[in-house]
N, C-alpha and C positions, 0 to 999 in steps of 0.2 A: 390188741385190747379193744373192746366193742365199750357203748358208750353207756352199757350197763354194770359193766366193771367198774370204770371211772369213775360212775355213779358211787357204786359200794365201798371203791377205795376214798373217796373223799368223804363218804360219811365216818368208815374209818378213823380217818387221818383227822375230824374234823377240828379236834384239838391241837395236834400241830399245826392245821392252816391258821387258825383263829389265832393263835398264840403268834404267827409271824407276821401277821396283820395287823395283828394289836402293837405287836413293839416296831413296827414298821412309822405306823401310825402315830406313837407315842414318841418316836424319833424323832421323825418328821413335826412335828407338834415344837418339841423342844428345841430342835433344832432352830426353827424358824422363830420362835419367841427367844433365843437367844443370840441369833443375830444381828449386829446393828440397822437401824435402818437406814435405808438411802434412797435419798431423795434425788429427782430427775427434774431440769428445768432445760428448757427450749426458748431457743428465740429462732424467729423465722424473717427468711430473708426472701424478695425478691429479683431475678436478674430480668432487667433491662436487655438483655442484648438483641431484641429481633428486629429494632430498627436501626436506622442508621448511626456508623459513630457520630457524637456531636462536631471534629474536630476533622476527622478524614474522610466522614461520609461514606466509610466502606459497611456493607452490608452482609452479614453473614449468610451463606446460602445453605440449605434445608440438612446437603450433609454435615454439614460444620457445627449446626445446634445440636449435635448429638455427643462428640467429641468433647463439644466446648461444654458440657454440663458436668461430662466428666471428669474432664478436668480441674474443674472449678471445684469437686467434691476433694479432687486429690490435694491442690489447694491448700484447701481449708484444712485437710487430715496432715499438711506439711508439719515437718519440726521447725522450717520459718516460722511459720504463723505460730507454734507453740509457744517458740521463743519469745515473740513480740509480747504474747498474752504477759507471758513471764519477766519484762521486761516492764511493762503495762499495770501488772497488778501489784510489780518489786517485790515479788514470794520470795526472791533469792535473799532477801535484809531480812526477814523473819527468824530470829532467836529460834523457833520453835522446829522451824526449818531445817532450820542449819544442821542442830541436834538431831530430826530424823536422818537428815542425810550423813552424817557420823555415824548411826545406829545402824543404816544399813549395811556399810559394809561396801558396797559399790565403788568402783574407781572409773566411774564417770565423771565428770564436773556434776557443780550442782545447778547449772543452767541446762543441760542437758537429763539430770537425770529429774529435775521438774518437769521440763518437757516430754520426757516419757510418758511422765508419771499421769501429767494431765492427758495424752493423748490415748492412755488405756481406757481410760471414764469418759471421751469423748464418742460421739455416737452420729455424724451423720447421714443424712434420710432424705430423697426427693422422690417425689411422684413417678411416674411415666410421663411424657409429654406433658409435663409441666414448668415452671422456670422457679418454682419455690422451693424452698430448702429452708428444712431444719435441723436445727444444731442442738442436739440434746448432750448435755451431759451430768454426770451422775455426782454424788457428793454425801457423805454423811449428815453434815450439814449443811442444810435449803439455803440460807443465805449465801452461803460460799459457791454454791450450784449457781445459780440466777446469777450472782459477780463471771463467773468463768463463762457461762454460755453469753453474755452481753460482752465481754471481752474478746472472747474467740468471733461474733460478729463483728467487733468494732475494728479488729485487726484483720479482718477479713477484708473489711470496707480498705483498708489502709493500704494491705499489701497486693490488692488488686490494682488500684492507682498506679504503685509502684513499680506495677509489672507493665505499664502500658509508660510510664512517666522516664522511668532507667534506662532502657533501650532507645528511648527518644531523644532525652540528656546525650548517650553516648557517640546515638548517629551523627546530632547536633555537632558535638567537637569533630567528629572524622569529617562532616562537612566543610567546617569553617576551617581547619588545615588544606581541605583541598582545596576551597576555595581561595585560599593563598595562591596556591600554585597555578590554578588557572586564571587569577588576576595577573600574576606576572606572566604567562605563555601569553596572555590578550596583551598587555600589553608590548610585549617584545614584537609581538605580529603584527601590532601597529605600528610601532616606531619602524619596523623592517620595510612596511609599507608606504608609509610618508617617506623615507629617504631615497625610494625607488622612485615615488614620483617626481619629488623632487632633481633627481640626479636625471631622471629621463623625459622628464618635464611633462608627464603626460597626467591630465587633470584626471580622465573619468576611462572606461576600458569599453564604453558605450560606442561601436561602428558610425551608429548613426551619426553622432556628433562631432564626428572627427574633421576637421578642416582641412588637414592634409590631403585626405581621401577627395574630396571633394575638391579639390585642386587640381589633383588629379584626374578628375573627369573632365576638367574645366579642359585641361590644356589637351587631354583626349579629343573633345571637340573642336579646339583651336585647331589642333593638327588636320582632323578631316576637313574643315573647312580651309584650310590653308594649302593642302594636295588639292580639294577642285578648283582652287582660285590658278594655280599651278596647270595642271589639268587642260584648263578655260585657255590659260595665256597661251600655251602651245597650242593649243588645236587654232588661236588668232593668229596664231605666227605662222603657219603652215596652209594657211587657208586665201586665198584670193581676192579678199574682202570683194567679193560681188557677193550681189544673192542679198537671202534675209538674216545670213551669219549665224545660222541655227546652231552650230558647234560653237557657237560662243558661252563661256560658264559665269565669266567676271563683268562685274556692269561699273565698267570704272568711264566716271561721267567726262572724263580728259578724252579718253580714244572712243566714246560715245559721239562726243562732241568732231572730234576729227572724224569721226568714219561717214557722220553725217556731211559736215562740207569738203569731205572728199568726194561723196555721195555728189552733190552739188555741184563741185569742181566736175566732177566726168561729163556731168550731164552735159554742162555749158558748152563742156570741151567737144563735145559728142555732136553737137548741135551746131559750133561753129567750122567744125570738121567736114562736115554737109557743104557749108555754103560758102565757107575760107579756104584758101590754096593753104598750104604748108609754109610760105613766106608771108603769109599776112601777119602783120603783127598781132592781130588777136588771138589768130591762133595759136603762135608762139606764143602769148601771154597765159593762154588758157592751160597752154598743155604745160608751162613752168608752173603756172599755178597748181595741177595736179600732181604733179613731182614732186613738189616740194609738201604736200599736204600728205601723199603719200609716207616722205621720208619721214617728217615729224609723228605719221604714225607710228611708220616700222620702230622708230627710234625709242616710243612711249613704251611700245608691246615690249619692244627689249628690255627697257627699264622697270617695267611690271614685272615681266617674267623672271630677272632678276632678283627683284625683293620678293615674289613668290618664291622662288628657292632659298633665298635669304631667311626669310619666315618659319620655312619649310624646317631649313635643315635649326634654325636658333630653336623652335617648338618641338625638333625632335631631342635636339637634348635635353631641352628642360625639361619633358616627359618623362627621357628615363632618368634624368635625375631624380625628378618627385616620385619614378616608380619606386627605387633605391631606395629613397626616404622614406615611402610608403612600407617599405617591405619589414626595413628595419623597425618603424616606428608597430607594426603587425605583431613580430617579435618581441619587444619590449612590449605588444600593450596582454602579449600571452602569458609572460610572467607575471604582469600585474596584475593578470585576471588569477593567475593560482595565488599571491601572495595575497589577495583576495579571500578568495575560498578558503585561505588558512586564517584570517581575523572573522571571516563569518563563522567558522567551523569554531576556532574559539569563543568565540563571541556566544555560541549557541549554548556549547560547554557549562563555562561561566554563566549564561540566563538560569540551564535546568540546575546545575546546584546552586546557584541562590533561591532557585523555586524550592528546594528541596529542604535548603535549611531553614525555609521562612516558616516549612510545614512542621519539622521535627523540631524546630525552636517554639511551634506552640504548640504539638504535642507533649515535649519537657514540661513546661510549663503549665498546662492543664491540671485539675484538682478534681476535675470530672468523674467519676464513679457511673458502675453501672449496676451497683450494688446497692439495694433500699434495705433498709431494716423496716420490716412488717410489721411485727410484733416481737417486742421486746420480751425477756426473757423475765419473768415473775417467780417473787419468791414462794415454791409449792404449799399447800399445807396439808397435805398428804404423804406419806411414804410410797415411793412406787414400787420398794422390795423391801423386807419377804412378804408376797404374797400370800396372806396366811389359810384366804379361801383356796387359791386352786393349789398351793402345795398341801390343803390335806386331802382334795378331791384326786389328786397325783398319786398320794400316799397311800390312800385308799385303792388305787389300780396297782401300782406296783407292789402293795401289800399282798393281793390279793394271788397277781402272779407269781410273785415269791413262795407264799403258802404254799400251794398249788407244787411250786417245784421242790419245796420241801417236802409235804407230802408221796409225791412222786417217787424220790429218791428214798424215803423211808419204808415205801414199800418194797422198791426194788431188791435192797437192803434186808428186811425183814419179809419176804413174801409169805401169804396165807390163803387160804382157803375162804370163800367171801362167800360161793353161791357151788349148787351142786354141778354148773354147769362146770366151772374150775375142774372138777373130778374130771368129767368127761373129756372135757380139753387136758388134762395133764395122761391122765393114766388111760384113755382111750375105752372105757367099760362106761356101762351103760348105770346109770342109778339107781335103782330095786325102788327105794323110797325114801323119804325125810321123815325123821322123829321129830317130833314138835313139843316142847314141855313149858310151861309158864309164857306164853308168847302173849308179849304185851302189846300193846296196840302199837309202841314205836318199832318191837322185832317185826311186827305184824306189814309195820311197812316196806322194810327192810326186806321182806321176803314177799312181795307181792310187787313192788316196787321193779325187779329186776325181770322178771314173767312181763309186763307189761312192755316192757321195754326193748326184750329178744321178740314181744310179738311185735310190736312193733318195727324192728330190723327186718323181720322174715315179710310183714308184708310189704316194706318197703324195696326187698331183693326181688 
């Protein structure tokens, strides 16, 4: 079919297209005038959430404000929030109510089958990269519109709280149970720890401070000093006292004192030895007196060297006595240090859930919103359906394509002879000529109208 055909079938037909145009039209007309109208009212909301929370100071990050708008849309489209509206505006006490929901038939409740009801006429709508939102919803009647859409915000505001306020309430109690239990583990790790000190007597688990230890070094260096005094005393016992007694360790001022007027005594003796026989009485006096100065030393070195092993051996056991003490006391302060670590480790416990409940005890408690109401939701004074311009400019299209396939189908239906080219194309022969009789100026176009238009094909081929 060329578009010269088309042409003459729709002049044709032009009475069945017109006729399904017009009752398309006149449908469409009626239609729309006897539909009720409804009215649409919007209230617009704000979200707050790109900065910080006011209470936990967490900050939502770039991917999360994408999520969280959508969610917030889901929200609001909840049967929670219906319910609340429904609970909010008490539709379920209405007489008028009651009887529709008898009427229908439905074996819903009638809290729920309100909340349907309102969330088919509900409608919302946000931007792109915006935080605003509106709540349209639809109504026969405008007042009843403007009440539901400032309801569905107000319960918006209400069950957003709620969603940050319940889980905080909840964490709150599982805290304050746990912190039961880690007040009494701290304090059982205490009491465990005071009676160890007690029973072991050890104040602090600090090395430095420890007295014992330091006792211990004390008598560490009593001992070395006590071995060269020891030491000193043998190498004076074994030694000739002549000379400068360079092997001498101990400066004990008694055999100081003797070695000097032994020193003394020799001399004399030394001297009268020279110029006295061996029976002179001086000389026997001199040389008794170096005897006896002698003896009194040897006698002192002895009794030194004695309490030098005396010394010796009493500082070696009280050594390892305090080592013993020390080792034990080492031991007991190892346990004290874990039963330690086990009241800080509680201790630490016990700090972070009291941090924890002091935070979810004022997040419970918060009334905070991060939901503004912009613009409140006004009663319309318009109808925003039926649109009675563009459903007849609607009508008018779909009339027209209608027509068109009526036409179409009536031709297919009834086909005829339109133009000589029909001949040619049907029965393959050539056309001798056209008869022309009474040709009026509209056959006139009819038949000049379709020549124009294969000329045109042919110079467009």
């Amino acid at each position: 079919m060329n578009y010269s055909r088309f042409f003459l079938i729709v002049l044709a037909r032009r009475k069945i297209i017109l006729l399904a145009l017009i009752v398309t039209v006149l449908t469409t007309l009626v239609v729309s005038l006897l539909l009720p109208k409804s009215y649409k009212s919007a209230a617009t909301l704000v979200l707050t959430h790109k900065g910080p929370d006011p209470v936990t100071g967490v900050i939502l990050s770039a991917q999360q404000i994408t999520g969280y708008m959508a969610t917030q849309l889901d929200v609001i489209k909840s049967s929670k929030t219906a319910l609340m509206v429904v609970d909010q505006l008490k539709l379920d006490q209405s007489e008028v109510v009651k009887k529709q929901f008898e009427d229908s038939g439905t074996t819903m409740e009638l809290r729920d089958w309100l909340a349907n009801f309102l969330l088919k006429n509900l409608d919302v709508e946000t931007a792109r990269d915006s935080s605003v939102i509106r709540i349209n919803f639809m109504s026969v009647d405008p007042v009843f519109a403007s009440i539901v859409a400032n309801a569905f915000a107000n319960a918006y505001q209400e069950i957003s709280v709620r969603l940050t306020v319940e889980p905080s309430q909840k964490a709150a109690t599982y805290f304050t149970s746990q912190l039961n239990l880690l007040r009494d583990r701290l304090e059982t790790a205490q009491k465990k720890l005071t009676a160890y000190q007690h029973d072991s007597g050890i104040i602090d688990a600090d090395f430095r401070l420890d007295v014992e230890t330091r006792r211990l070094n004390d008598l560490s260096s009593q001992l070395v000093v006590a071995q060269a005094e020891l030491i000193g005393t043998a190498s004076e016992k074994g030694s000739n006292y002549r000379g400068g007694e360079a092997n001498s360790v101990v400066k004990n001022s008694m055999i100081n004192n003797l070695k000097i007027d032994l020193s003394q005594a020799e001399s004399r003796f030394s001297e009268i030895s020279q110029k006295l026989g061996r029976n002179h009485p001086s000389y026997i006096g001199a040389k008794a007196e170096v005897e006896k100065l002698r003896s009194e030393l040897n006698k002192h070195i002895k009794t030194t060297t004695d309490n030098a092993i005396s010394q010796v051996t009493e500082i070696r056991a009280a050594l390892e006595e305090q080592r013993t003490k020390v080792l034990s006391l080492n031991r007991a302060r190892d346990e004290l240090q874990l039963l330690t670590r086990e009241v800080e480790g509680a201790q630490q416990a016990y700090n972070s859930a009291m941090q924890r409940l002091n935070q979810t005890t004022l997040e419970g408690q918060s009334n905070l919103s991060n939901v503004s109401i912009l613009d409140a939701a006004k009663i319309p004074d318009k109808p925003d359906s039926p649109k009675l311009l563009l459903n007849m400019v609607l009508s008018v299209f779909l009339g027209t394509l209608l027509g068109l396939g009526v036409g179409l189908l009536a031709e297919m239906i009834d086909q005829r002879v339109r133009s000589p080219e029909d001949l040619v194309d049907v029965l393959q022969t050539p056309v001798l000529g056209v008869i022309k009789w009474g040709v009026s100026e509209q056959k006139r176009l009819q038949l000049t109208w379709p020549r124009l238009m294969r000329r045109i094909n042919l110079s467009l081929k």
